[in-house]
N, C-alpha and C positions, 0 to 999 in steps of 0.2 A: 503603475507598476503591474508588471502581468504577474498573475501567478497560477500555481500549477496545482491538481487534485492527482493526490498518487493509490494506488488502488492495485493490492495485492490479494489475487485469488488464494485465501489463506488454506483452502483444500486441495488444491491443488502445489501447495509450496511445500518443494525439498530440504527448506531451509538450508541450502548449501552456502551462506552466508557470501556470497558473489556481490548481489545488491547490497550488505555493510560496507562489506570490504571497498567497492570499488565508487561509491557515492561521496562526491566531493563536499558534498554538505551534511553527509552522516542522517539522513533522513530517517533508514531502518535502523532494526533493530532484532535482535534475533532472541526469543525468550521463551522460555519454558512453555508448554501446551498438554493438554489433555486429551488431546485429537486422537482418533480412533477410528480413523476411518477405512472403510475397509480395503486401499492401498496403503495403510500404514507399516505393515510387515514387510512393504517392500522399497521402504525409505532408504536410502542412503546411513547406513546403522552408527556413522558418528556422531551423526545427526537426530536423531531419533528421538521425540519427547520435545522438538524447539518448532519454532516457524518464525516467520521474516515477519515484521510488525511499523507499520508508519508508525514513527513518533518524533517527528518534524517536518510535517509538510509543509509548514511556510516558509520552511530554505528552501525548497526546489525551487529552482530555476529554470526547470524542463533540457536539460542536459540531454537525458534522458538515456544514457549509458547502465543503466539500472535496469528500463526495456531492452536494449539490445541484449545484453550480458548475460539474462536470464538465461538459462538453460532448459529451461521448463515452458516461458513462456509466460509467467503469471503476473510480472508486471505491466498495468498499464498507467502511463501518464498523460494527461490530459488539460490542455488550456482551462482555466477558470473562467466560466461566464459572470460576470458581476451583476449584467441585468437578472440574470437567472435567479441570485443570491435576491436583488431587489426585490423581484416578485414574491419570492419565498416569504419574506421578511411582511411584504405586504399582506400577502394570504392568511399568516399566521396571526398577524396584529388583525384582520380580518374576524378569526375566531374566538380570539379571546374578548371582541367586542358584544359575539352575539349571545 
C-alpha cells in the first residue's frame, strides 16, 4: 500500500480552511494558534488565531487536491519512502544499543 507524508508550511498558512473543506479523507484540520508572526496582521481576519493542522495522514491517498487548492501554496504531499522509514528504524535501534 502506498502511502502519503502531508506537510503544511504552518507559517506561512492563511488558514482559509480550502484544505478541510475540500479533502476527501478529512486529513486537516483547522485549530486555534498562538502564531505571531510578523504577517500575522495581515491574515485573512476571519481567520485570524487558526491554522490548517495534519491530523490524519494515514487516509491520504495523494489525491492531492489539498496541493493544488491551496491558495497560498503551503501544501506539500509527498510519496512515503518505506526503505527510508527502515533505515531510520535501524539507526535509531543503532543508538540505543551503544
Amino acid at each position: 500500500m502506498v502511502r502519503y507524508n502531508v506537510y503544511v508550511n504552518q507559517s506561512e498558512c492563511f488558514a482559509c480552511g480550502i484544505c478541510e473543506d475540500m479533502c476527501p479523507r478529512r486529513v486537516f484540520r483547522l485549530k486555534p494558534t498562538d502564531f505571531k508572526g510578523p504577517e500575522y496582521e495581515e491574515r485573512i481576519p476571519q481567520w485570524m488565531g487558526t491554522i490548517s493542522e495534519v491530523v490524519a495522514e494515514d487516509m491520504c491517498f495523494g489525491c492531492r487536491i489539498c496541493e493544488n487548492q491551496c491558495p497560498v501554496g503551503v501544501i506539500e504531499v509527498t510519496q512515503f519512502d518505506e526503505s527510508v522509514k527502515r533505515e531510520l528504524r535501524t539507526l535509531d535501534s543503532t543508538k540505543k544499543e551503544v
